[in-house]
N, CA, C and O atoms as a DFTB+ gen file, in Angstrom:
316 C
 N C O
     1  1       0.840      -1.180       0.000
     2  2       0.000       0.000       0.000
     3  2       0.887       1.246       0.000
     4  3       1.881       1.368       0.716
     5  1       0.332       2.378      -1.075
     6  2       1.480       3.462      -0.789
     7  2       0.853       4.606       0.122
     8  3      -0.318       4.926       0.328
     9  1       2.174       5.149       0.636
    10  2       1.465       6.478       1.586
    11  2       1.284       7.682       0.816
    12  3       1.785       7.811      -0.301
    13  1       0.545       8.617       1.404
    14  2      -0.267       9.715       0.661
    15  2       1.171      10.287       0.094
    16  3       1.128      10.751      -1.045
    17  1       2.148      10.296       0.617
    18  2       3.494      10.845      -0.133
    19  2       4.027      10.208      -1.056
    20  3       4.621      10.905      -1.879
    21  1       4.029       9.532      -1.156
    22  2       3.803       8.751      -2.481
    23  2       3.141       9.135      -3.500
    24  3       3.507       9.695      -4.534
    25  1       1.781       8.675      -3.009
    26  2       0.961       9.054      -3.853
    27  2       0.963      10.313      -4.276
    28  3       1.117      10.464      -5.488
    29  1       0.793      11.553      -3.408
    30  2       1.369      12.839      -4.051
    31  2       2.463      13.070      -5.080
    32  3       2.300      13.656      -6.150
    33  1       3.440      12.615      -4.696
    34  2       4.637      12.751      -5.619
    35  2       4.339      11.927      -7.004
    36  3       4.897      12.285      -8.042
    37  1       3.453      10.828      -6.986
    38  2       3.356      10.403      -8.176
    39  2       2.115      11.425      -8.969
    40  3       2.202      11.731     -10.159
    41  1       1.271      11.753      -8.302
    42  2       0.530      12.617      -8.418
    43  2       0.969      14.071      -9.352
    44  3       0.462      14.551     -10.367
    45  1       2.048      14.471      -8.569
    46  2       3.041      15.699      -9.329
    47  2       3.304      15.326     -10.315
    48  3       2.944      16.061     -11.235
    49  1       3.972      14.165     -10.667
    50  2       5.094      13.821     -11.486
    51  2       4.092      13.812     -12.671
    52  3       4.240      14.815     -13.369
    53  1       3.034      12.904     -13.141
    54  2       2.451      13.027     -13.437
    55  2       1.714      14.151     -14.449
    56  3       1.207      14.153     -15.571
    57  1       1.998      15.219     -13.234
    58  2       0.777      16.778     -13.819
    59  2       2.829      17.220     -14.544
    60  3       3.180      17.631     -15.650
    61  1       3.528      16.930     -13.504
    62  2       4.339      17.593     -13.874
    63  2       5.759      17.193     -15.369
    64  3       6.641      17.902     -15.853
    65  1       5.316      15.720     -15.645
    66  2       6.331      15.037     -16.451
    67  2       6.228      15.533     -18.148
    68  3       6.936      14.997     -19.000
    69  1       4.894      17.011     -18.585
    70  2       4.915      16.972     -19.930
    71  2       6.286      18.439     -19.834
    72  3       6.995      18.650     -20.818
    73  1       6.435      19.253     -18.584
    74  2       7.079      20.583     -18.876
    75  2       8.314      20.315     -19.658
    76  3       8.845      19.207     -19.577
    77  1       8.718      21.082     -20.274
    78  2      10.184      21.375     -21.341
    79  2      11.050      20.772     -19.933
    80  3      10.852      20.612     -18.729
    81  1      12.410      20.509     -21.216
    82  2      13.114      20.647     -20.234
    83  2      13.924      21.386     -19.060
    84  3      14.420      21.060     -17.982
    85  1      13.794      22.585     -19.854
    86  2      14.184      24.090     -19.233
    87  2      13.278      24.353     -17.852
    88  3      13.657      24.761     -16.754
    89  1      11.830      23.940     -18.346
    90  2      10.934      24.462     -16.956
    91  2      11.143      23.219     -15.792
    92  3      10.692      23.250     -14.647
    93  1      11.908      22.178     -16.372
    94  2      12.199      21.080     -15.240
    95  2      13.433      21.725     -14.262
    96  3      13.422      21.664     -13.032
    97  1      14.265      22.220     -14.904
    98  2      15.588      22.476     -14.254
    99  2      14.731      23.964     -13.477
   100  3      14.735      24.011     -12.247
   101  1      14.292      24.686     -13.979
   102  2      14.050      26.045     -13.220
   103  2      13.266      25.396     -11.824
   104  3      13.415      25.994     -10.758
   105  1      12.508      24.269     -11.873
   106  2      11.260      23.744     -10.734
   107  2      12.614      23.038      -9.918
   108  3      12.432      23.054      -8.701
   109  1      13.884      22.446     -10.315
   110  2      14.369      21.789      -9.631
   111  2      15.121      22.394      -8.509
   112  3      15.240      22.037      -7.337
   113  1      15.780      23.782      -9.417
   114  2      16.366      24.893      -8.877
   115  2      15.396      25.289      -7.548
   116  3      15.718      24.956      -6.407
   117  1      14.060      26.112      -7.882
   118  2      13.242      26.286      -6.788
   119  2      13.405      25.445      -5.794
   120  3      13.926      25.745      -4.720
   121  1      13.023      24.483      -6.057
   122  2      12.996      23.421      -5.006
   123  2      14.116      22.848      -3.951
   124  3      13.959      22.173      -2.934
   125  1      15.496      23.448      -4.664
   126  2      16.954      23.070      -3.926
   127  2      16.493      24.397      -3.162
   128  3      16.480      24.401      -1.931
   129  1      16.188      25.307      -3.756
   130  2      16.802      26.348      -2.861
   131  2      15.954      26.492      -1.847
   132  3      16.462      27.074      -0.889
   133  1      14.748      26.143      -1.699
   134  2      13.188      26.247      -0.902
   135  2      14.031      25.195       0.517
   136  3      13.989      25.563       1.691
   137  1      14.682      23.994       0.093
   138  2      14.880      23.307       0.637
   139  2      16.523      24.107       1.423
   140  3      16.534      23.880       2.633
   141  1      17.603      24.810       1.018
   142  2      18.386      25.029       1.303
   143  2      18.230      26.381       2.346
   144  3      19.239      26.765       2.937
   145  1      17.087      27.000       2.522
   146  2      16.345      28.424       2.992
   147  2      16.712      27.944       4.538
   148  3      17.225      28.755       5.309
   149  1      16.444      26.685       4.920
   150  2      16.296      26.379       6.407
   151  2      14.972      26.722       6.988
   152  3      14.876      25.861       7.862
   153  1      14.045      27.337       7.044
   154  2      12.980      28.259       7.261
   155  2      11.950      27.185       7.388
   156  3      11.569      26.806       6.281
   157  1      11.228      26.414       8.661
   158  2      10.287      25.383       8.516
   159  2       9.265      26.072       8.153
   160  3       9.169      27.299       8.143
   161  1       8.569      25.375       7.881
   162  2       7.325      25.552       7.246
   163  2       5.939      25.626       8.707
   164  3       6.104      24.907       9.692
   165  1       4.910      26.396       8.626
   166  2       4.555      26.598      10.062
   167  2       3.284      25.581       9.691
   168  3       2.911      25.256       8.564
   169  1       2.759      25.196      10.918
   170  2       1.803      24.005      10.500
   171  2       0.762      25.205      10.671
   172  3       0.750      26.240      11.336
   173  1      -0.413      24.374       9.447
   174  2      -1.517      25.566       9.419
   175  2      -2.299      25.146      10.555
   176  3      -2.377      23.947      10.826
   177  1      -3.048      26.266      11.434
   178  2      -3.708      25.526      12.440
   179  2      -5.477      25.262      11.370
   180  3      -6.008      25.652      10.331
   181  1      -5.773      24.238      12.690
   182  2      -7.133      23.298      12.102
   183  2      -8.393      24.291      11.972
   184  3      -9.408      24.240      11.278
   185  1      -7.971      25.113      12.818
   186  2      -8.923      26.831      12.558
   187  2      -8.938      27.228      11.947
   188  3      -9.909      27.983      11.904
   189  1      -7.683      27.307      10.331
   190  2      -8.036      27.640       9.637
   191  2      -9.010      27.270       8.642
   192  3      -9.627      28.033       7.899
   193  1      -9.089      25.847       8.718
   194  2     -10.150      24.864       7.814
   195  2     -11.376      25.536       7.781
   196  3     -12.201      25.317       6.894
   197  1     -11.571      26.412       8.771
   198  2     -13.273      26.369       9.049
   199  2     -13.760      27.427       9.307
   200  3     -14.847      27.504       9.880
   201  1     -12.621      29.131       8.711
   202  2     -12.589      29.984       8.695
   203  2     -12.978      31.076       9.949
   204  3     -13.711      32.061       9.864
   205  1     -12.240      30.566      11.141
   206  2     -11.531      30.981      12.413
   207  2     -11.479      32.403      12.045
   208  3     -11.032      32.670      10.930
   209  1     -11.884      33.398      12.848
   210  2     -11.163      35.402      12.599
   211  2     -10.322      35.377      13.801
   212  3     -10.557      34.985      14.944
   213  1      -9.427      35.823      13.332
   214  2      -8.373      36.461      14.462
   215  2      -8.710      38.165      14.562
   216  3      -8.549      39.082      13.757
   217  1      -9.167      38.112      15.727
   218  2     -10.044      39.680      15.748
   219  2      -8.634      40.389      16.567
   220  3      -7.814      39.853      17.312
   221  1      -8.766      42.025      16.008
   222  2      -8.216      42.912      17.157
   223  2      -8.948      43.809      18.282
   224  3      -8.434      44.730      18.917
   225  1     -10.348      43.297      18.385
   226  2     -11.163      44.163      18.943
   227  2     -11.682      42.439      20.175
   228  3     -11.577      41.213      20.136
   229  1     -12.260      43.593      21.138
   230  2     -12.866      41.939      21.729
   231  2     -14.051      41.368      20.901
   232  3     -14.632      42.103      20.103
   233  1     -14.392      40.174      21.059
   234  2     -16.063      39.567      20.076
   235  2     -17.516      40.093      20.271
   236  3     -18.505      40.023      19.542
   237  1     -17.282      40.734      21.704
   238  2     -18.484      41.228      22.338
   239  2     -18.832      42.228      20.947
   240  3     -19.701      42.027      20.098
   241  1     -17.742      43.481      21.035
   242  2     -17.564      44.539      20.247
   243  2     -17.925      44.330      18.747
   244  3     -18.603      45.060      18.024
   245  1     -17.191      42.934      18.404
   246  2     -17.570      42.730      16.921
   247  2     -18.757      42.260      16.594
   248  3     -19.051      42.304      15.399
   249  1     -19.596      41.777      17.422
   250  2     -21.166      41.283      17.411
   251  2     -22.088      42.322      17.273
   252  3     -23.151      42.266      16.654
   253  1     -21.546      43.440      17.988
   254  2     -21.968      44.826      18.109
   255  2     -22.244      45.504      16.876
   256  3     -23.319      45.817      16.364
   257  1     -20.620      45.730      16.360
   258  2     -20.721      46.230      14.910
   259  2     -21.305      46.163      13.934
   260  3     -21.732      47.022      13.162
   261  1     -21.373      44.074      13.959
   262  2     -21.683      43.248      12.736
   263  2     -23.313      43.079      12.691
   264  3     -23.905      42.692      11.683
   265  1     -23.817      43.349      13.659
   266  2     -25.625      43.296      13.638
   267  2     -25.525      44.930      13.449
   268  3     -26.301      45.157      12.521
   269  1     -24.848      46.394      13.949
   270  2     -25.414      47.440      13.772
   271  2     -25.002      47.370      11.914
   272  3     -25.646      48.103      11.164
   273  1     -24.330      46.800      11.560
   274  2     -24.455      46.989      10.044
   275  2     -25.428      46.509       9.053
   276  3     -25.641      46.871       7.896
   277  1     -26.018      45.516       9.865
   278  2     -27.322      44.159       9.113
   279  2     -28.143      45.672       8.328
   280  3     -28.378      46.771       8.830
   281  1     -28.398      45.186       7.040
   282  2     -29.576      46.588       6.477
   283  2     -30.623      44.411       6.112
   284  3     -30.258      43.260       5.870
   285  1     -32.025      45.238       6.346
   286  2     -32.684      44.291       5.090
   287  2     -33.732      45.033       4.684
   288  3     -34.313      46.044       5.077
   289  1     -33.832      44.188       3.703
   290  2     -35.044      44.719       2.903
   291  2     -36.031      43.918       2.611
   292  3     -35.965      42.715       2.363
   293  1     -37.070      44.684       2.647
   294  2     -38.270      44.029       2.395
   295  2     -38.936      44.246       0.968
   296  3     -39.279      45.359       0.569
   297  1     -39.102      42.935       0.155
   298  2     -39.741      43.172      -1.153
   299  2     -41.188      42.865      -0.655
   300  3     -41.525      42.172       0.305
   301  1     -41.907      43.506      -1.487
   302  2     -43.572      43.246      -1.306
   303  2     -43.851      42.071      -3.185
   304  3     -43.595      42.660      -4.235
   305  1     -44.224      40.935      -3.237
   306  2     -44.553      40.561      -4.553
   307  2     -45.572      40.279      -4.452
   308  3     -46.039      39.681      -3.484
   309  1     -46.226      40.677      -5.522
   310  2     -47.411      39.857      -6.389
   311  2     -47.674      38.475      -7.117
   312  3     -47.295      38.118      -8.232
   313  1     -48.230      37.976      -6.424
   314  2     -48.455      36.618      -6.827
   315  2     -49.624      36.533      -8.024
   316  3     -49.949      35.443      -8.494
């Protein structure tokens, strides 16, 4: 059975095996150097999945705001 890294990478290779050869060496380049940066990569938190706000105000305040802005409207139709 292969692992999802695997499978990803075959996945790439794949989307990625028609580019010239020129755009292979430029992706390979990126990739040494992405890798040579040192700089980890930050794990995304699971809050972001599910569109989490990082507020600068307290929530009380933003509940405040976000209903004094509500407009609605009322259509009248004819049936």
């Amino acid at each position: 059975m292969k692992s999802i890294e695997t499978s990803l990478i075959d996945s790439y290779y794949a989307l990625l095996k028609s580019l010239s050869p020129n755009a292979k060496l430029e992706l390979i380049t990126k990739l040494s150097q992405s890798m040579k940066s040192g700089k980890s990569v930050e794990e995304a938190s699971w809050k972001s999945l599910f569109g989490a706000l990082k507020l600068d105000i307290p929530v009380d305040d933003f509940i405040q705001d976000l209903k004094k802005d509500r407009k609605f409207h009322s259509k009248s139709f004819d049936l």
